[in-house]
OpenMM code with the backbone's topology and positions (N, CA, C; nanometers):
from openmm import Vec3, app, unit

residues = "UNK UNK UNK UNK UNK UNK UNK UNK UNK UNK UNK UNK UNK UNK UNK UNK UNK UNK UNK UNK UNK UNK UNK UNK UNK UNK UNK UNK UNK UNK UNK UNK UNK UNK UNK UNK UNK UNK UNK UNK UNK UNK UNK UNK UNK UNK UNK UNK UNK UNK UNK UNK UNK UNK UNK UNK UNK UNK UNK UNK UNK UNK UNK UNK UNK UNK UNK UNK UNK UNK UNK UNK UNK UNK UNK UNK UNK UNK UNK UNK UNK UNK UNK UNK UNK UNK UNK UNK UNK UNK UNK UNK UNK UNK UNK UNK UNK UNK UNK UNK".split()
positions = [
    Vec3(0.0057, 0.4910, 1.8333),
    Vec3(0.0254, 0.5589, 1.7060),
    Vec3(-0.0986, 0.6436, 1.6799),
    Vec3(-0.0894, 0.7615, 1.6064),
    Vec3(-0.1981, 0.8860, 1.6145),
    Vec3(-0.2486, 0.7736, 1.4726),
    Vec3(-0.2574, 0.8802, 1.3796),
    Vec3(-0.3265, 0.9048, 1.2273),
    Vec3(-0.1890, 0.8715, 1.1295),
    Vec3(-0.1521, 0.7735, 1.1366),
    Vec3(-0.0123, 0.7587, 1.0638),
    Vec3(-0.0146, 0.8069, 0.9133),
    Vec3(0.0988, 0.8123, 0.8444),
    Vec3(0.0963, 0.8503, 0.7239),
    Vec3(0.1680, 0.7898, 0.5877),
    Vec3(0.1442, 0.8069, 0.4737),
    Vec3(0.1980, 0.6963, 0.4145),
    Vec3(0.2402, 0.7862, 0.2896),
    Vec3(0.3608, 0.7175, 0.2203),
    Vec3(0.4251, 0.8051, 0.1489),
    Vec3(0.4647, 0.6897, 0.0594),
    Vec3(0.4255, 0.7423, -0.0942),
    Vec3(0.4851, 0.6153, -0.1855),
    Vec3(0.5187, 0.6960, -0.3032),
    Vec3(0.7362, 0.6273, -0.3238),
    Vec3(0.7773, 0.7138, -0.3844),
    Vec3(0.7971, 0.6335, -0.4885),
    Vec3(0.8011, 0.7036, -0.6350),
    Vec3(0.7401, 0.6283, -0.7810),
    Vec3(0.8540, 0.6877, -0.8556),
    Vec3(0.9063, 0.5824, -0.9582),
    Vec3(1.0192, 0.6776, -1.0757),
    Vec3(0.9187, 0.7001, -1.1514),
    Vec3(0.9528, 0.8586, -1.1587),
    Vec3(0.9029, 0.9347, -1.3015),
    Vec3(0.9262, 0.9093, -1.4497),
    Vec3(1.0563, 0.8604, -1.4493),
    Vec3(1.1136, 0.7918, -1.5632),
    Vec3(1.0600, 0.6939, -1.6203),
    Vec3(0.9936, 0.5648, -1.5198),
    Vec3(0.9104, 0.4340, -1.5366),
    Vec3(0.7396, 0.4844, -1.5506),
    Vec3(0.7052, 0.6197, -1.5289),
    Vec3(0.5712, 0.6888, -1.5730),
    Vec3(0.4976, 0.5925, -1.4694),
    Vec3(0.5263, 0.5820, -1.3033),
    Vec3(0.4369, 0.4932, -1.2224),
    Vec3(0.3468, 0.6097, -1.1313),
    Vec3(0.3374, 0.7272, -1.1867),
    Vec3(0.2266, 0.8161, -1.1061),
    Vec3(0.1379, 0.7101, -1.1324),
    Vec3(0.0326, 0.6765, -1.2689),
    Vec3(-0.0978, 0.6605, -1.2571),
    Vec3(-0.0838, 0.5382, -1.1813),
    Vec3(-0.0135, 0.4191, -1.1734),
    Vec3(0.0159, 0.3098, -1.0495),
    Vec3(0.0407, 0.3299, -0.9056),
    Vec3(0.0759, 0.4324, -0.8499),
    Vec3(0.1120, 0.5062, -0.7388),
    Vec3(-0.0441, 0.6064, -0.6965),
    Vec3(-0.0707, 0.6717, -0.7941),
    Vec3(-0.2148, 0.7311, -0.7928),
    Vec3(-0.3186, 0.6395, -0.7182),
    Vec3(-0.2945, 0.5390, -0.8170),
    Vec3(-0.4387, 0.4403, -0.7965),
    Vec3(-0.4093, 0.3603, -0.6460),
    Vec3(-0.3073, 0.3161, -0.6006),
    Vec3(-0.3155, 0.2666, -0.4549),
    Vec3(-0.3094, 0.3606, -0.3628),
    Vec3(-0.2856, 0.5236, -0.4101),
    Vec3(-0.3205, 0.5749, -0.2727),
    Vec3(-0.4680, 0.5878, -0.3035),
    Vec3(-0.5808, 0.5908, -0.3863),
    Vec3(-0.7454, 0.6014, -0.4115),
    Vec3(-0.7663, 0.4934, -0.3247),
    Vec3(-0.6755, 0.3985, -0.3178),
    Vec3(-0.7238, 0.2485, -0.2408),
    Vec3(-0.7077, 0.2481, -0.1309),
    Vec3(-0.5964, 0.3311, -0.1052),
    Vec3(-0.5556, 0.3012, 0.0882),
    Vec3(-0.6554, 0.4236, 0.1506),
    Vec3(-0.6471, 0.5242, 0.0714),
    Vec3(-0.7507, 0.6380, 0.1312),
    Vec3(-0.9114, 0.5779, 0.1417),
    Vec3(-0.9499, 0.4805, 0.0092),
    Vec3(-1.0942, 0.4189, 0.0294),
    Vec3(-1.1072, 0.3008, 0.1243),
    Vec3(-0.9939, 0.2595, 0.1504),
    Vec3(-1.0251, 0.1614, 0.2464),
    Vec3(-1.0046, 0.2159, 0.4141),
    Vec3(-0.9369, 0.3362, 0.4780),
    Vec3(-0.8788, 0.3217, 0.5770),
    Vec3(-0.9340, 0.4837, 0.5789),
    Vec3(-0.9357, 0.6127, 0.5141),
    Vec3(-1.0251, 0.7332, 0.4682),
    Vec3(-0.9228, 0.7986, 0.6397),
    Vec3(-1.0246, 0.8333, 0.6726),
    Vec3(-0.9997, 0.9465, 0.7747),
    Vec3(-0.9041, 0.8734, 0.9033),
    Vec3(-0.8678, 0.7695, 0.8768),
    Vec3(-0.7684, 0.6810, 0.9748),
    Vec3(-0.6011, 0.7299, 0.9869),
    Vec3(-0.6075, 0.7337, 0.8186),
    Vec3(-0.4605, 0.7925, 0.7869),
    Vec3(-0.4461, 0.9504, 0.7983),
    Vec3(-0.3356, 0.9347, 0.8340),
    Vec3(-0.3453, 1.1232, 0.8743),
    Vec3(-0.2898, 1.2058, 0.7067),
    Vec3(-0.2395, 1.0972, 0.6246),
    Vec3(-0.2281, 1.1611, 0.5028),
    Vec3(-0.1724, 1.0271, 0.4015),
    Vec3(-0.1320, 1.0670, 0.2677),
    Vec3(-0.1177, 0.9860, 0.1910),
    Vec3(-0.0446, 1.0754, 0.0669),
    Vec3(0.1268, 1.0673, 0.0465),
    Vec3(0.1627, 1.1468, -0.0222),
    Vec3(0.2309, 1.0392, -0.1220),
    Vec3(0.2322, 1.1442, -0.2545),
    Vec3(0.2860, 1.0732, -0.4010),
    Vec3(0.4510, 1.1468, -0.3807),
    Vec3(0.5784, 1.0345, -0.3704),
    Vec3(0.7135, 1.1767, -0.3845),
    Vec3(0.7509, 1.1154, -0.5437),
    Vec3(0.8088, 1.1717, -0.5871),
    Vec3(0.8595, 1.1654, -0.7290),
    Vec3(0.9772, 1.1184, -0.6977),
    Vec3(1.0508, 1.0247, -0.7696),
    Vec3(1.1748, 0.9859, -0.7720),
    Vec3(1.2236, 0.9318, -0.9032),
    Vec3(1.3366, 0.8835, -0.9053),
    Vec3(1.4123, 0.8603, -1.0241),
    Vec3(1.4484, 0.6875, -0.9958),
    Vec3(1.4817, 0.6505, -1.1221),
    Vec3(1.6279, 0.5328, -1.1028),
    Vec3(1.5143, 0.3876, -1.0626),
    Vec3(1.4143, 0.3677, -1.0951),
    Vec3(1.3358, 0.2848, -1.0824),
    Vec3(1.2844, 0.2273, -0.9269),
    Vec3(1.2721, 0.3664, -0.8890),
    Vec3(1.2368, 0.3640, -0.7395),
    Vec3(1.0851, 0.2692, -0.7193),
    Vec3(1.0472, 0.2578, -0.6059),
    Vec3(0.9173, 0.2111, -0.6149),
    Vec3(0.9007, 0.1910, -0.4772),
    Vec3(0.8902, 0.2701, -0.3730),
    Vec3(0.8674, 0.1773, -0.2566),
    Vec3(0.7449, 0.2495, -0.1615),
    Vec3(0.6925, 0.1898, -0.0787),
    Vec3(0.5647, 0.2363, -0.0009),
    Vec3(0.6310, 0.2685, 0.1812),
    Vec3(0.6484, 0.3857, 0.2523),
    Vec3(0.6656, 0.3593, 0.3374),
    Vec3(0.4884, 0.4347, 0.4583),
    Vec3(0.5294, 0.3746, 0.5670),
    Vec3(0.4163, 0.4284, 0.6423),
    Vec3(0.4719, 0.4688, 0.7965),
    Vec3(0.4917, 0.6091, 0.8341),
    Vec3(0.5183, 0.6526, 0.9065),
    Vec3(0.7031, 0.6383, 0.8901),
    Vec3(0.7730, 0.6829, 0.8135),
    Vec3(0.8807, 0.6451, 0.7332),
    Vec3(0.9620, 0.5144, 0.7560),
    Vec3(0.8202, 0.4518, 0.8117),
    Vec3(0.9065, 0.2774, 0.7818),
    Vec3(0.8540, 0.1951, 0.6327),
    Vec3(0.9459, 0.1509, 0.6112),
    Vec3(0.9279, 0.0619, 0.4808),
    Vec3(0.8509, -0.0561, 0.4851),
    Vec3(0.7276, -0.0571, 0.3756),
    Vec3(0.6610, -0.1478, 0.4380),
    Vec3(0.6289, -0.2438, 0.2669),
    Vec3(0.6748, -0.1622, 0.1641),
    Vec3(0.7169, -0.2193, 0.0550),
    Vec3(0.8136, -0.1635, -0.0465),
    Vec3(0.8866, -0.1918, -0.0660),
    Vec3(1.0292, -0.1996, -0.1944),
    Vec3(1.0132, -0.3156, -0.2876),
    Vec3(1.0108, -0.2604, -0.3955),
    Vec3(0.9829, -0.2896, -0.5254),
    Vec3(1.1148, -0.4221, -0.5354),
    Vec3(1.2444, -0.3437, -0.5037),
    Vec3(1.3866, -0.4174, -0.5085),
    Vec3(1.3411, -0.5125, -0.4044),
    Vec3(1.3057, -0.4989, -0.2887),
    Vec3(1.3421, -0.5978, -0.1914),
    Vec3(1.2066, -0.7435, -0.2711),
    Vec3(1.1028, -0.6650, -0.2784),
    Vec3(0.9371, -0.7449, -0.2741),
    Vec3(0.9110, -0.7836, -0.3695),
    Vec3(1.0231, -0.7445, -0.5293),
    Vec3(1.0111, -0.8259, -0.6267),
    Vec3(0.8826, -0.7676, -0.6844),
    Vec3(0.8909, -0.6369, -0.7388),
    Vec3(0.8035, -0.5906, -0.7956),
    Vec3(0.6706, -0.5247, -0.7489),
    Vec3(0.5175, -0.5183, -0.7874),
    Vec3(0.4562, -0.3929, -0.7097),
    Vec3(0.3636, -0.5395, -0.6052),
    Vec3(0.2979, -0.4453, -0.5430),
    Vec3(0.2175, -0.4964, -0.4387),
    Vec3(0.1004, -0.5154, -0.5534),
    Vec3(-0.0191, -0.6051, -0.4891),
    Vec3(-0.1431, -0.6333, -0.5142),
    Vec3(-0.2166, -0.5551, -0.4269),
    Vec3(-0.3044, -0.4883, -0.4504),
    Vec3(-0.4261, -0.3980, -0.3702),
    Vec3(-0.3897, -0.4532, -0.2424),
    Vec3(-0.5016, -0.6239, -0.1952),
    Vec3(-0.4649, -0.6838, -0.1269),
    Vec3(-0.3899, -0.6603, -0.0155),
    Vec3(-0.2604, -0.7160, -0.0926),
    Vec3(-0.1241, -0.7227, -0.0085),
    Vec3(-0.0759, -0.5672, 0.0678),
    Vec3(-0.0930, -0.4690, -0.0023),
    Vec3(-0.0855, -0.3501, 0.0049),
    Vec3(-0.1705, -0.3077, 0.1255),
    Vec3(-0.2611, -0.3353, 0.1414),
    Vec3(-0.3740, -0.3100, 0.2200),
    Vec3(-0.3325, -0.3614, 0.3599),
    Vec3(-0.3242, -0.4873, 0.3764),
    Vec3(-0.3284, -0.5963, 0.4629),
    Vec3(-0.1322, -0.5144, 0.5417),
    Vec3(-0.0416, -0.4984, 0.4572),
    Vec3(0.0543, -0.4237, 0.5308),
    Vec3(0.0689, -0.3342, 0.5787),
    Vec3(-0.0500, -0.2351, 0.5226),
    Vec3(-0.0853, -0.1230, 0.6199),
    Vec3(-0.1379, -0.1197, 0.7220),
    Vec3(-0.2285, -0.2312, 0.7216),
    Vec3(-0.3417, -0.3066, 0.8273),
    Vec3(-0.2530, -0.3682, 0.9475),
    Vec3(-0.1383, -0.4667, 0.8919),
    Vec3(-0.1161, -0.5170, 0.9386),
    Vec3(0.0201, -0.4355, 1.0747),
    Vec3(0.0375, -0.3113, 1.0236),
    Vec3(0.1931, -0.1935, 1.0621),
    Vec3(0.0907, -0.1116, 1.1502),
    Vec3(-0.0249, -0.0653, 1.0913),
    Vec3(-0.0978, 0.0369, 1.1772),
    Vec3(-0.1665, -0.0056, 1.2616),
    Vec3(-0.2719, -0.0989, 1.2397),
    Vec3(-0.3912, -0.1299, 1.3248),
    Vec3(-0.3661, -0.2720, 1.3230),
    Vec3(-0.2987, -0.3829, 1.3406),
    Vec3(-0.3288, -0.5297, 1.3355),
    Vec3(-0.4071, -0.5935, 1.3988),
    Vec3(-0.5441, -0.5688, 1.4667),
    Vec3(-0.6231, -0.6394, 1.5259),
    Vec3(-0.7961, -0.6027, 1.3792),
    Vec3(-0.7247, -0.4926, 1.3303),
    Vec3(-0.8434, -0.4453, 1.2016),
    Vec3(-0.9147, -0.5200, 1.1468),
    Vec3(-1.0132, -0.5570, 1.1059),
    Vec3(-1.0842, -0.6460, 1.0019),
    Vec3(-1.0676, -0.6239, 0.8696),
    Vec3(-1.0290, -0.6762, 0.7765),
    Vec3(-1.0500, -0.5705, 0.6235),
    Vec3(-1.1389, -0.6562, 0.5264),
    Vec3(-1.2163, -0.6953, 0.6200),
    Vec3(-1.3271, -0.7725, 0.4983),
    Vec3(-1.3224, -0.8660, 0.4294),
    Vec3(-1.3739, -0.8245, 0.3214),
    Vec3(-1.3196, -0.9126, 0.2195),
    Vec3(-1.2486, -0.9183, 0.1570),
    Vec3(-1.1219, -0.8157, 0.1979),
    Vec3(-0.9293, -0.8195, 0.1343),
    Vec3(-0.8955, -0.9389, 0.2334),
    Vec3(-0.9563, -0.9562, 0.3709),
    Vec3(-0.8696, -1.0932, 0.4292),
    Vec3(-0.9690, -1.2576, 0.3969),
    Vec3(-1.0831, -1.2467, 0.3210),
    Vec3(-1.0930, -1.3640, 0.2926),
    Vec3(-1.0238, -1.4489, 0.2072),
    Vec3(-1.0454, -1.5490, 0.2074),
    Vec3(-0.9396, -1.6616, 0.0902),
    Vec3(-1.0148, -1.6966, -0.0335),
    Vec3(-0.9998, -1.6463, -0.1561),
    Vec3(-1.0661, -1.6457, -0.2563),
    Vec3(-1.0292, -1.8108, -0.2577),
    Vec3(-1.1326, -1.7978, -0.4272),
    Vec3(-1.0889, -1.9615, -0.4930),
    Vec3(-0.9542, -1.9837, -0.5514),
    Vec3(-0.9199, -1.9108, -0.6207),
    Vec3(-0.7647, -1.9240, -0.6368),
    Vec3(-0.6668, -1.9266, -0.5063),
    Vec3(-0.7155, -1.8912, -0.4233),
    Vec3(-0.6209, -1.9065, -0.2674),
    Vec3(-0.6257, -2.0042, -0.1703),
    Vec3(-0.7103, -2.1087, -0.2488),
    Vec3(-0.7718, -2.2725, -0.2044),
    Vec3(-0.8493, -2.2514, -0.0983),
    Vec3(-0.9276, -2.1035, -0.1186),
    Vec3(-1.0526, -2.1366, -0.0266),
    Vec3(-1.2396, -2.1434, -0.1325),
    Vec3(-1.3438, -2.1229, -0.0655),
    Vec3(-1.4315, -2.1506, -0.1415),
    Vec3(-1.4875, -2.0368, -0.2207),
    Vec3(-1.4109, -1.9100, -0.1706),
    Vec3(-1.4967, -1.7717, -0.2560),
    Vec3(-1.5156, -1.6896, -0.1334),
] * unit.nanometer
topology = app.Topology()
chain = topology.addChain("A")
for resn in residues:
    res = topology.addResidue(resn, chain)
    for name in ("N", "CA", "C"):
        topology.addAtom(name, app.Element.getBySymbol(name[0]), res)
């Protein structure tokens, strides 16, 4: 796979640009010149889904609502590059019954 690309389409109706905004600031700050792009599409009807290289890698309908940074991260990580490190998005916090 080259510079894959990621496309996350948001209902306009549900006003999820600034939610859609803010995880592509995240996938671009975490992964930057890796991804070959990162586009916002506008949609209707309570759309919500993230695809990367036009595979689906989150739906709102299927995933039960939005992703966590995190989770978001780690599926891009996990579709594009799965041998990647992502720091401290893959450690186990205290709420995740690890020590911090």
């Amino acid at each position: 796979m080259g510079r894959p690309g990621v496309e996350i389409t948001y209902c306009t109706q549900c006003n999820w640009l600034l939610r859609s905004g803010w995880m592509a600031q995240e996938l671009l700050s975490t992964f930057g010149a890796d991804l070959g792009s990162v586009g916002l599409v506008p949609g209707t009807g309570g759309v919500f889904t993230i695809t990367l290289d036009g595979v689906v890698i989150w739906d709102r309908r299927l995933d039960g609502g939005f992703p966590d940074v995190k989770a978001l991260k780690q599926r891009v990580r996990d579709a594009a590059w799965p041998g990647r490190d992502l720091g401290h998005v893959d450690r186990v916090g205290p709420a995740e019954g690890g020590a911090g």
